[in-house]
Each structure stands twice: as structure tokens, then as C-alpha cells.
NUMARKE-580985 format. One record per residue (C-alpha): residue number from 1; residue in three letters; x, y, z. Coordinates in steps of 0.05 Angstrom, whole numbers, plus 5000, padded with zeros to 4 digits. Example, Ala and Ser with C-alpha at 12.3 -4.5 7.8 and 13.67 -1.06 7.14 Angstrom:
NUMARKE-580985
{atom 1,ALA,{5246,4910,5156}};
{atom 2,SER,{5273,4979,5143}};
***
This chain:
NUMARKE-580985
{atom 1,UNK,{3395,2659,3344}};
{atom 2,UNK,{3474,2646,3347}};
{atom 3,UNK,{3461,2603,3285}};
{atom 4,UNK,{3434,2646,3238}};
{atom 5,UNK,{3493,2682,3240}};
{atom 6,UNK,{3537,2634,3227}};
{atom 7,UNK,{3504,2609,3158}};
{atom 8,UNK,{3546,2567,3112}};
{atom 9,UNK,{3534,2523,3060}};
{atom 10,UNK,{3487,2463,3086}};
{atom 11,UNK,{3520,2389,3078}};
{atom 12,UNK,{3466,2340,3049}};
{atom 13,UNK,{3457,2274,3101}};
{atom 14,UNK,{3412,2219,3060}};
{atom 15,UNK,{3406,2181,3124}};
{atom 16,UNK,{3356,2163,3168}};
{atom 17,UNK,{3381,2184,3231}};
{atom 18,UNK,{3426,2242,3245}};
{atom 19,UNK,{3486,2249,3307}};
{atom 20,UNK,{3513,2315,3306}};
{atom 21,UNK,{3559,2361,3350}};
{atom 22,UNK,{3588,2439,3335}};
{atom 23,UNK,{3642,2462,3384}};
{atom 24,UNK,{3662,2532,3384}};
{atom 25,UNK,{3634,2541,3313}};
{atom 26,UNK,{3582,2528,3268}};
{atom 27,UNK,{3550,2466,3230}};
{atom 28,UNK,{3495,2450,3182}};
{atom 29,UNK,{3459,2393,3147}};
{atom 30,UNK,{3403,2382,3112}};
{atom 31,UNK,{3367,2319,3109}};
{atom 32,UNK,{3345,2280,3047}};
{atom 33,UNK,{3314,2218,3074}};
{atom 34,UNK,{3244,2188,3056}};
{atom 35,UNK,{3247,2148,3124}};
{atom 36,UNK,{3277,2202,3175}};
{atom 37,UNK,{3281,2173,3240}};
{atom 38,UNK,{3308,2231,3288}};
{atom 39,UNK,{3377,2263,3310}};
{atom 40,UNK,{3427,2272,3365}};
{atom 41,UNK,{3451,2340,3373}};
{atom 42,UNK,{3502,2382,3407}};
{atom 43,UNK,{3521,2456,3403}};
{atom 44,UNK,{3574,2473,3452}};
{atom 45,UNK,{3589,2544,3451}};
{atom 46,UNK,{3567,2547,3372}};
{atom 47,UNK,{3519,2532,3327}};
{atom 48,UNK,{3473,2480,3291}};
{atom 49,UNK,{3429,2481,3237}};
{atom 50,UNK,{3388,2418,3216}};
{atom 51,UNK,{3342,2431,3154}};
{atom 52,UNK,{3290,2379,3154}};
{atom 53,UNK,{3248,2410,3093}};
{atom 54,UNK,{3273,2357,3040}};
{atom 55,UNK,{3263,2298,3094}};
{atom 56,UNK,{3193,2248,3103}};
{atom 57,UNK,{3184,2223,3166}};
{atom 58,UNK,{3184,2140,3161}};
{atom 59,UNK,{3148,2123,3215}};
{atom 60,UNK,{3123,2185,3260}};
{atom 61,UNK,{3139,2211,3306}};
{atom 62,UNK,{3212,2225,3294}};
{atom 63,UNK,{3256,2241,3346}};
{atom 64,UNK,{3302,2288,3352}};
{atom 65,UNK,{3348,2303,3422}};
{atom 66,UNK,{3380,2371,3424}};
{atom 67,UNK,{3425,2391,3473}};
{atom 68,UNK,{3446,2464,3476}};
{atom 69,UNK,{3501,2493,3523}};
{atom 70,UNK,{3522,2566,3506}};
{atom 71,UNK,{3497,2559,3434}};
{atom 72,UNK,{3442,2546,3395}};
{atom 73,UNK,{3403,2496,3351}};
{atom 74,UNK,{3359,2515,3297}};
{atom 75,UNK,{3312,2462,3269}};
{atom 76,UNK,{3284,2472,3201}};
{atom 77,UNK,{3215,2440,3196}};
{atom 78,UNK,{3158,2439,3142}};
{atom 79,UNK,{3107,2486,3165}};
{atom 80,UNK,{3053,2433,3161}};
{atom 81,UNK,{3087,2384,3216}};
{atom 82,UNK,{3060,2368,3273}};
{atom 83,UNK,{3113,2381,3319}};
{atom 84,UNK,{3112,2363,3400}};
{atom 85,UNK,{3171,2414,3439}};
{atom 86,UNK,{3196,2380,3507}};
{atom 87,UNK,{3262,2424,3521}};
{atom 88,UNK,{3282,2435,3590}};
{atom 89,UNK,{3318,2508,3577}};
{atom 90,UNK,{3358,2525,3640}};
{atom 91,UNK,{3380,2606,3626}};
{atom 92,UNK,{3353,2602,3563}};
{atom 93,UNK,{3302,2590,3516}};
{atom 94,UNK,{3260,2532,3474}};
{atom 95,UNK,{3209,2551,3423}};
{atom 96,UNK,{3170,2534,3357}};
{atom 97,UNK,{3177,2606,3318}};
{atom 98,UNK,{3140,2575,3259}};
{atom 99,UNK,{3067,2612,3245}};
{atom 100,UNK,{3011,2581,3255}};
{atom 101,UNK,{2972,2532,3210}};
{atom 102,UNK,{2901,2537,3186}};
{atom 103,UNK,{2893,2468,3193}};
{atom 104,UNK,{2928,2417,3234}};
{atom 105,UNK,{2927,2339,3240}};
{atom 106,UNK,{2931,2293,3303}};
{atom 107,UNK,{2988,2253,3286}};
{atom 108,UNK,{3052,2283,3317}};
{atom 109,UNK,{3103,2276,3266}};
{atom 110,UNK,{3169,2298,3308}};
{atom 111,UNK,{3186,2302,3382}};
{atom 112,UNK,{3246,2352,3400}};
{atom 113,UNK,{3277,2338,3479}};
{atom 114,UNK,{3334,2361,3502}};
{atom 115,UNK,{3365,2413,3554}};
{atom 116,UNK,{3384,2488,3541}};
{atom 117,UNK,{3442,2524,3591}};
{atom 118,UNK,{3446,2601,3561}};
{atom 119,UNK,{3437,2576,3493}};
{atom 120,UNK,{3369,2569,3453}};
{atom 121,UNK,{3334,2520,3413}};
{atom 122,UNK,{3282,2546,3355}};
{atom 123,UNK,{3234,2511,3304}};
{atom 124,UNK,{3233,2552,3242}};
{atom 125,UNK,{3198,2540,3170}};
***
């Protein structure tokens, strides 16, 4: 995707909930918090990168609303997260590029909505 060209050196958010927007460039932030919440994000012609490895989810599911126009968002997410994808991609393209787990639990832990126009959001690990 657009943002994993545009890497840069992550800024560290310790709170809970997460609004966000890259215009015409590039943006990322990892999150910290023991009691992540969700996120508001924008990529307008650029990129975004949220890195939710160091984060716990407080009280699941989390909830995270991406909204992609001519760029793309990249969600970093622990491999063993149950994560639900509800993206309405419009010329372009939603999807959870982690592998596959052995094992996997009930309990969603994170809900990503949102609306792609020629952009693209991924899950990654």
C-alpha cells in the first residue's frame, strides 16, 4: 500500500482514543494505551499508519472508523485479535492481510468501518 512507502518514524499516542487525518502526505502513530478505545481516521490523497501492537483493548470491541479517499490506511494489529472488517471500498480495496491463527476466540476485540474511494485499507501484524 501507499503507506508503506511513505515510512517515517512512528509518534507514540498514550491515549485512549485516537482522531487522525494525512493530507497529501504521510502520518504515523503508535498507540500505548492499556484502555484503547478506537480511532478516527483520514487519509486524503496520502497515507496513515496506526500501530496498535503496544495497545490493550479496555473494554472490547474497539472501534476504529477509517476513511480512505485516494490513499491508504494501514492498521497494525496483534496477530491474535479478533478483528471484525466492515469497509465499504468504492474503487478500491478493504482487507485483513494478517495470516491466519491456529486458534481464535469469540470475543471481537476491534471493529474497523469506514469507506474506501481509489485508496485501500489493510490489517497487517
Amino acid at each position: 500500500l501507499l503507506v508503506s512507502r511513505m515510512r517515517r518514524k512512528s509518534q507514540e499516542v498514550g491515549d485512549q482514543s485516537v482522531d487522525g487525518i494525512a493530507v497529501f502526505g504521510g502520518r504515523n502513530q503508535r498507540v500505548t494505551s492499556s484502555g484503547f478505545t478506537g480511532a478516527d481516521l483520514t487519509a486524503l490523497f496520502g497515507g496513515y499508519e496506526l500501530d496498535l501492537r503496544d495497545a490493550e483493548v479496555g473494554d472490547p470491541p474497539a472501534r476504529i472508523n477509517a476513511v480512505a479517499l485516494f490513499g491508504g490506511i494501514d492498521i497494525i494489529v496483534p496477530r491474535e485479535w479478533n478483528v471484525r472488517l466492515d469497509v465499504l471500498p468504492i474503487f478500491g480495496g478493504a482487507e485483513d492481510e494478517r495470516p491466519r491463527r491456529r486458534e481464535e476466540h469469540d470475543e471481537i476485540d476491534l471493529v474497523v468501518t469506514g469507506f474506501v474511494a481509489f485508496g485501500g485499507i489493510s490489517l497487517n501484524d
